[in-house]
C-alpha positions as CSV (number, residue, x, y, z in Angstrom):
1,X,33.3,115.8,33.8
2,X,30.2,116.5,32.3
3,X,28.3,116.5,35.1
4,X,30.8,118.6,36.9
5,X,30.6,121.5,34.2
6,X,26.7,121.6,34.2
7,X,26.1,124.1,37.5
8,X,28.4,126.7,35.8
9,X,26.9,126.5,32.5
10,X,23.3,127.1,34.6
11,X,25.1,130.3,36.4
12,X,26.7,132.0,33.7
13,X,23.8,133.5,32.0
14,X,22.8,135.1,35.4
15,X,26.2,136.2,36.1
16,X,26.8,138.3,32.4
17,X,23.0,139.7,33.4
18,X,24.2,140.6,36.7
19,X,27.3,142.2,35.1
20,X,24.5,144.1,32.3
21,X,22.8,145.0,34.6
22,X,25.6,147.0,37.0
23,X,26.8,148.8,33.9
24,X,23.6,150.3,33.0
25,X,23.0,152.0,37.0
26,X,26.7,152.6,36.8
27,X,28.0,155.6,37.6
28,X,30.9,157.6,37.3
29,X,32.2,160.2,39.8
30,X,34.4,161.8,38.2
31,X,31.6,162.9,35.1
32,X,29.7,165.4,37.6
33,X,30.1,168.9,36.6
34,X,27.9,170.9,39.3
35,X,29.5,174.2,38.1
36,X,28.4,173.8,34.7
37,X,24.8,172.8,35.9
38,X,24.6,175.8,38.3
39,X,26.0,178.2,35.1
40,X,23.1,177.2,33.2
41,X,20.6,177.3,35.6
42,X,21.9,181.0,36.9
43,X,21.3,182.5,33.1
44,X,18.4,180.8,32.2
45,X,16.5,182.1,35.6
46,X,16.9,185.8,32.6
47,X,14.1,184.5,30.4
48,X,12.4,182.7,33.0
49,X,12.2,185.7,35.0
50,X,11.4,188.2,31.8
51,X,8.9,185.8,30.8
52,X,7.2,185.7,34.3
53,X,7.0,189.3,34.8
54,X,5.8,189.8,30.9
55,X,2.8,186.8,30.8
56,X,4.3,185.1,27.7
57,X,5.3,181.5,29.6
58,X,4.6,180.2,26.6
59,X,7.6,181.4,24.9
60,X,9.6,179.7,28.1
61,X,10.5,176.6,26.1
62,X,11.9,177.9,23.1
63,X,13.9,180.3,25.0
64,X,15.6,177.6,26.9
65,X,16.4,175.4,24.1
66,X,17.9,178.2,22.5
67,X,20.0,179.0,25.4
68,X,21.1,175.7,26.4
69,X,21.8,174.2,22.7
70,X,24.0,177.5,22.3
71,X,25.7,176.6,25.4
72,X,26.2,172.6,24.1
73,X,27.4,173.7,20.6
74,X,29.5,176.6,21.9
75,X,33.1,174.9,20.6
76,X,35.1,177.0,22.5
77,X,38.4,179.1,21.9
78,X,38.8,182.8,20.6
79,X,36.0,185.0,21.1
80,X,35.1,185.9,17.5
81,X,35.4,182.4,16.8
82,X,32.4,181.5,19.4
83,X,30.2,184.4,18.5
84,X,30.6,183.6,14.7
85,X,29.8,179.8,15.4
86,X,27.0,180.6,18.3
87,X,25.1,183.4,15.7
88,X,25.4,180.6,12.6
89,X,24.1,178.2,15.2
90,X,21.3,180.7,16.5
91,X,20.4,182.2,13.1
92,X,19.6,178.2,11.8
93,X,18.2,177.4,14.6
94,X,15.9,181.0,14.4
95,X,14.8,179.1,11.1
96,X,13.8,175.7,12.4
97,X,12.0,177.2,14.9
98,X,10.1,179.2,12.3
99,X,9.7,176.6,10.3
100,X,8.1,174.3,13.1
101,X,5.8,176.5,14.8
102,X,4.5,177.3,11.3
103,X,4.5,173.7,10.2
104,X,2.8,172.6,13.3
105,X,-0.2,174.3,12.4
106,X,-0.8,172.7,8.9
107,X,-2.1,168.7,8.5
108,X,-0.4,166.0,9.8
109,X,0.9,165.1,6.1
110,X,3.4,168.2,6.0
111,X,4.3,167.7,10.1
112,X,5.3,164.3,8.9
113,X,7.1,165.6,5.3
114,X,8.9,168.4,7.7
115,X,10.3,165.9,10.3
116,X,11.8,163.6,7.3
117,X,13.3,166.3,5.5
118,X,14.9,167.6,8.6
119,X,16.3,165.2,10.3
120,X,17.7,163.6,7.0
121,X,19.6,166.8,6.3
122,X,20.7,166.8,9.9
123,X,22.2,163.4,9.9
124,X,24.0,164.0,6.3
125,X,25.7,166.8,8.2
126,X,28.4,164.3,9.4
127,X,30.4,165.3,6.3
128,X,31.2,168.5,7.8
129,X,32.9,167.3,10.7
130,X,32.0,166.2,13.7
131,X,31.5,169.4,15.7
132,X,28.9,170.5,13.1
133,X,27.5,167.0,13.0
134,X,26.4,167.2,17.0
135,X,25.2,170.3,16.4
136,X,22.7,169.2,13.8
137,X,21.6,166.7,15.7
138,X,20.6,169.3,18.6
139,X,18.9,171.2,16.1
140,X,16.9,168.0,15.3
141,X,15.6,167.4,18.2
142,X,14.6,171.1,18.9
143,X,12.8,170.9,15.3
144,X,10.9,168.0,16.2
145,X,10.2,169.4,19.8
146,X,9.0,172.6,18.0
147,X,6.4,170.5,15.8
148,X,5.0,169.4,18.6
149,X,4.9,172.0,20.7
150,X,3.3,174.0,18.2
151,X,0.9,171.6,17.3
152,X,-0.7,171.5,20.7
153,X,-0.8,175.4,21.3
154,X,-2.5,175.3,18.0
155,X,-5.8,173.0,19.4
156,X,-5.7,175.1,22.7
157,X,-7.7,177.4,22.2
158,X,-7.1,179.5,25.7
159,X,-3.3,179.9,24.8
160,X,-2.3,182.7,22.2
161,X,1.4,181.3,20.6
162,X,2.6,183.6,17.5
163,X,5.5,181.6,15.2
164,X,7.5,185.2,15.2
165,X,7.6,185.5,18.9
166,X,8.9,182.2,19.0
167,X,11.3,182.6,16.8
168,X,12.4,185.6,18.8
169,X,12.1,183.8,22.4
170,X,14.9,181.0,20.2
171,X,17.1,183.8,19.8
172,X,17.1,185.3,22.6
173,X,18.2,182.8,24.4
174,X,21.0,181.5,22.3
175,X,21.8,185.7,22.0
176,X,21.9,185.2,25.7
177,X,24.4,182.9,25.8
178,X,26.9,185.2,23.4
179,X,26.1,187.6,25.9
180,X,27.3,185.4,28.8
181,X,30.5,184.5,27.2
182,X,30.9,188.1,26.6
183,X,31.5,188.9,30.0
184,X,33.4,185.8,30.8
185,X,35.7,186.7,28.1
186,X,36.4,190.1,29.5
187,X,36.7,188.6,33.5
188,X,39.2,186.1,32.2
189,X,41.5,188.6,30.8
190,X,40.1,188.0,26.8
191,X,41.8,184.9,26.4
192,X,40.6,181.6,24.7
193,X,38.5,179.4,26.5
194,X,37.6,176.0,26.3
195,X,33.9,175.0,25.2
196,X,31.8,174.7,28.2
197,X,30.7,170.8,27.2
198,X,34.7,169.8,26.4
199,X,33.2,166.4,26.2
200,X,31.5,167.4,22.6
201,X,33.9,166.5,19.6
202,X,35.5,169.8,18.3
203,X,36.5,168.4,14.8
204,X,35.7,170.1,11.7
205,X,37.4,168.4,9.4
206,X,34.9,167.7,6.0
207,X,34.4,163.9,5.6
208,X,33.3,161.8,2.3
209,X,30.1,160.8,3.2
210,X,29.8,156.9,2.7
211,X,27.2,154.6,2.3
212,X,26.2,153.7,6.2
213,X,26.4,157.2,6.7
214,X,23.8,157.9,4.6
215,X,21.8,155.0,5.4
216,X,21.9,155.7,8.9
217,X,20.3,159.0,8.0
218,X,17.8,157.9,6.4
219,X,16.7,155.4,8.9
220,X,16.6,158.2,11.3
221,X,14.7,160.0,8.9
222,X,12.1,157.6,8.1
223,X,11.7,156.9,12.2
224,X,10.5,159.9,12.8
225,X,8.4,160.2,9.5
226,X,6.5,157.3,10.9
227,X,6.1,158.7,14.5
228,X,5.0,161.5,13.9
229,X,2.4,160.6,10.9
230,X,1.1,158.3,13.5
231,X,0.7,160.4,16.3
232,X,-1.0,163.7,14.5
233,X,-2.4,161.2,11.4
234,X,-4.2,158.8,13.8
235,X,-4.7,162.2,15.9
236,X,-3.5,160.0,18.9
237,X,-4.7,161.7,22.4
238,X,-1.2,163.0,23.7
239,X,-0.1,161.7,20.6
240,X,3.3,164.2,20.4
241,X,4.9,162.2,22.9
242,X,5.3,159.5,20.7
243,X,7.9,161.5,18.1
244,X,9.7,163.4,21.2
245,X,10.4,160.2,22.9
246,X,11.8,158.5,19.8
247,X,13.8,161.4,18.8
248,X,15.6,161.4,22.2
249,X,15.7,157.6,22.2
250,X,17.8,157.1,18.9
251,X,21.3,157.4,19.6
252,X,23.1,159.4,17.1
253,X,25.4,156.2,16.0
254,X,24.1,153.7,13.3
255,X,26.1,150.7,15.8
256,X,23.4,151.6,19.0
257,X,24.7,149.4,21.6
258,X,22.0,147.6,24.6
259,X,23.6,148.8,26.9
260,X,22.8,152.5,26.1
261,X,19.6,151.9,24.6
262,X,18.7,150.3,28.1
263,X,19.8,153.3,29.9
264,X,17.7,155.5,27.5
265,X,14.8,153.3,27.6
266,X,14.8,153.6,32.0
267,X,16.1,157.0,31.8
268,X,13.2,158.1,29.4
269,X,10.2,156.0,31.1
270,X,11.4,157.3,34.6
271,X,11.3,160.9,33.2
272,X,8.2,160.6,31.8
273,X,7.0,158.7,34.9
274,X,8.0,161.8,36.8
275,X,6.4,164.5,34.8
276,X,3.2,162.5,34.7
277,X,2.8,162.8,38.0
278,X,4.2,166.3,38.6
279,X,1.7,167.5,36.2
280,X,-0.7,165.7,38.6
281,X,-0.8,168.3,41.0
282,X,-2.2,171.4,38.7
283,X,-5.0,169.4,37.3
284,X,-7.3,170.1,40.8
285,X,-6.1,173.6,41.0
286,X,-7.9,177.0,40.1
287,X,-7.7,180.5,40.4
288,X,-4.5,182.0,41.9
289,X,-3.4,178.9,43.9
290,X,-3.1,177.0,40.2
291,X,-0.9,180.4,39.2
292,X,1.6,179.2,41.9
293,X,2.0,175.4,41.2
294,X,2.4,176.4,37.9
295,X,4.9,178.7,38.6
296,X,6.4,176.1,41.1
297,X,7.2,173.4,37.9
298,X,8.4,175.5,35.6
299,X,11.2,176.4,38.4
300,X,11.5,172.3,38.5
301,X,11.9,171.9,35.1
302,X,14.4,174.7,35.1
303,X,16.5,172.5,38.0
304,X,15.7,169.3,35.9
305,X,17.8,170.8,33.4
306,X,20.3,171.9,35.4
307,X,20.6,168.5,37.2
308,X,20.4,167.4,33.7
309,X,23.6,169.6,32.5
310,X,26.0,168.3,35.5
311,X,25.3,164.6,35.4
312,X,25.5,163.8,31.8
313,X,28.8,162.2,32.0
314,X,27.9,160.7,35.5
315,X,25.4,158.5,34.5
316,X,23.4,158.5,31.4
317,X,20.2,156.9,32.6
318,X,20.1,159.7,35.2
319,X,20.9,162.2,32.5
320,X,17.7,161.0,30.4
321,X,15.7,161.2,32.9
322,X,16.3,165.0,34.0
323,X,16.0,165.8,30.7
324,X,12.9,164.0,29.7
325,X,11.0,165.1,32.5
326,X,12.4,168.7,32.1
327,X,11.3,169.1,28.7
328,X,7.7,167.1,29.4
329,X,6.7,169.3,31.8
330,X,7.2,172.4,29.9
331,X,5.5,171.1,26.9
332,X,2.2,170.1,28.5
333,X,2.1,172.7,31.5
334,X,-0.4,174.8,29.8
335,X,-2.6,172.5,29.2
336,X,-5.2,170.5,32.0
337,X,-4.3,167.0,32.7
338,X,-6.0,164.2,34.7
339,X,-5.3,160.4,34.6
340,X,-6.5,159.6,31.4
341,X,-4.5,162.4,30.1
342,X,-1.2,161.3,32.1
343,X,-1.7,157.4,31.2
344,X,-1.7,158.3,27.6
345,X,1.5,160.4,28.1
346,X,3.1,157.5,29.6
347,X,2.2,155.1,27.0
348,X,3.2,157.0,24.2
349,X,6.5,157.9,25.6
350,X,7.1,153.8,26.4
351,X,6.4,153.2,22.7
352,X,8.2,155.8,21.2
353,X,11.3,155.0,23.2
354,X,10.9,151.5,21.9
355,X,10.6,151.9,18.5
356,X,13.8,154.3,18.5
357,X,15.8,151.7,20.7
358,X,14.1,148.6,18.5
359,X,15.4,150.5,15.1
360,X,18.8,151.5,16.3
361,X,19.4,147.6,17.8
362,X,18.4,146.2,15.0
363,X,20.6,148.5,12.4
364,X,23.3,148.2,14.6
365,X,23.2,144.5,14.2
366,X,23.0,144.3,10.1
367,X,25.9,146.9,10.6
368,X,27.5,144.4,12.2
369,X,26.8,141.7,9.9
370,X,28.0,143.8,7.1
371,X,31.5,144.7,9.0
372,X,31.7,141.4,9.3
373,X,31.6,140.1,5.2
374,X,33.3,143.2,4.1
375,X,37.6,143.6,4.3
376,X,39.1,145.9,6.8
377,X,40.4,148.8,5.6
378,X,42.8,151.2,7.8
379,X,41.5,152.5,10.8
380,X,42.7,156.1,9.1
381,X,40.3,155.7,6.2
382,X,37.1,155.3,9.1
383,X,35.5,158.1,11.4
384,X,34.1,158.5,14.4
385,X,32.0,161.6,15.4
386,X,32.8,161.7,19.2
387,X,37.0,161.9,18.3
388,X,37.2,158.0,20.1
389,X,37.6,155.0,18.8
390,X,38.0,153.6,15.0
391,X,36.1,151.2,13.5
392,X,37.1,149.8,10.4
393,X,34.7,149.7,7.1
394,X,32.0,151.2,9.2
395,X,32.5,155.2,8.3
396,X,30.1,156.2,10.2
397,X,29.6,158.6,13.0
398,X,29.8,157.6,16.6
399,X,29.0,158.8,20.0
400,X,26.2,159.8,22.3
401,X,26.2,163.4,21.7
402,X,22.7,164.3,21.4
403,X,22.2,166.9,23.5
């Protein structure tokens, strides 16, 4: 009987890494929303176009954020409701735009203190809800986007970026968006309308912040303190990739599953894989020819995102990748690349989507260990930030919605 059991117990570690394997590259049909990617990509060809026509392409990528964020954190329902919620959300986000651009000119010390203090902040806002919690952590990620973007105009010394007009190009675009649902208000008769990502929890309910919560915060916190004094401390060549990648590669739950962090991990190195190469082309360029291409990948990035918007819920791998590449190529279109340049981008992205993967895994599993010594408690007295399922003694917040 022994003998008879042994070819199975060869096969079964191949067949539950078969069965891995098909869940991370599988996708769902019924998660692609081409409407909503086309919505987006129809009102953010406004700045694009404004931008193009004014010289200031610099300014492209804070507009965008500011659009699409709005757009993510938009939760729905009467129309002075959404304008309130979108102008709190804008006006905040106005201020970490400010704050970063300004930041990002200063030593590597205060980049580092600034990242930290943010992102703590924005991961103890899970005790206002989970609505307000998501859209903290999109703020997050802009902040640390902002750092680095900033940083980089700053030691290019052919592009002119001023921190007021980026704060300005932030709120246009999320003032954009309050003008878009303006008019979609009136065309639908002023009634309430759902938010346009319905897949974003709407609670608002305040919450006791517990213990996990707030370490899960802080581990965030200290992540990115880490990247980003090693990137701009070590002044690593293409060193801001490192922070951006592990930003986007934490998952916004303290329990970070494989699976997900295996689709972020592919989804991220393809992306950056992808922009690498894209920003290829421009390096060999000059003189109104280099004008075009340029022109030509900032209208990719723009369909990145769009591509990005309608398959979020279709795959997540796929979704990762869009975005990644999207917001890659906007950050380092400006500025000449060549192989060295696009090999160091690679790397830094590989390792900073590892370090946020390796740090969520391993939390996740002395969360576990913890849930499992502790005494359940009722599934009422636990939270969840994405409105799904209950976990008992672990209060903290759960879901994928990161932007």
């Amino acid at each position: 009987m022994a003998t008879a059991s042994e070819p199975e117990v060869h096969r079964a570690p191949k067949g539950k890494l078969t069965t891995w394997w098909s869940k991370v590259i599988q996708c769902n049909p019924a998660g692609l929303y081409w409407a909503r990617g086309v919505l987006v990509l129809d009102i953010a060809l406004v700045p694009l176009i404004v931008l193009w026509a004014t010289g200031y392409e610099q300014y492209l990528l804070s507009a965008l954020f500011g659009l699409l964020f709005s757009v993510v954190a938009d939760p729905g329902g009467s129309f002075p409701r959404r304008v309130s919620h979108t102008a709190l959300f804008g006006l905040i986000g106005a201020g970490l735009t400010a704050l970063g651009f300004y930041v990002g000119a200063q030593s590597w010390g205060w980049l580092a203190l600034a990242a930290f203090a943010i992102t703590l902040v924005a991961g103890l806002a899970a005790a206002f809800g989970a609505h307000r919690y998501a859209s903290a952590l999109l703020l997050n990620i802009w902040f640390v986007i902002a750092l680095a973007v900033s940083s980089g105009l700053h030691h290019d010394a052919h592009i002119s970026s001023y921190t007021w007009a980026q704060t300005a190009a932030w709120s246009g675009g999320a003032a954009l968006w309050i003008a878009a649902s303006f008019l979609e208000w009136l065309i639908r008769g002023r009634s309430d309308r759902p938010p346009p990502v319905q897949e974003i929890p709407g609670d608002t309910a305040r919450r006791k912040l517990t213990a996990p919560m707030v370490v899960y915060a802080a581990v965030r916190a200290l992540v990115m303190f880490g990247t980003v004094a090693l990137a701009f401390g070590l002044e690593l060549s293409h060193g801001l990739w490192l922070p951006i990648a592990a930003i986007i590669a934490m998952k916004p739950s303290l329990e970070q599953s494989a699976l997900v962090g295996a689709q972020r991990l592919i989804g991220a190195a393809v992306g950056a894989v992808a922009a690498a190469l894209l920003l290829l082309i421009p390096a060999s360029e000059h003189g109104a020819k280099l004008l075009v291409v340029e022109r030509g990948l900032e209208m990719v990035a723009l369909v990145l995102f769009m591509h990005a918007v309608a398959v979020r819920f279709w795959n997540y791998a796929a979704y990762t990748a869009a975005v990644a590449a999207g917001v890659l190529i906007l950050m380092d279109l400006p500025q000449p690349s060549d192989y060295q340049a696009e090999g160091y981008r690679v790397l830094w992205t590989f390792c900073g989507v590892a370090i946020g993967v390796l740090v969520m895994l391993l939390t996740g599993l002395l969360g576990k260990r913890r849930a499992h010594k502790a005494a359940p408690v009722s599934p009422s007295q636990s939270w969840s930030a994405d409105g799904g399922s209950h976990r008992p003694v672990d209060q903290r917040p759960q879901g994928g919605h990161d932007g």
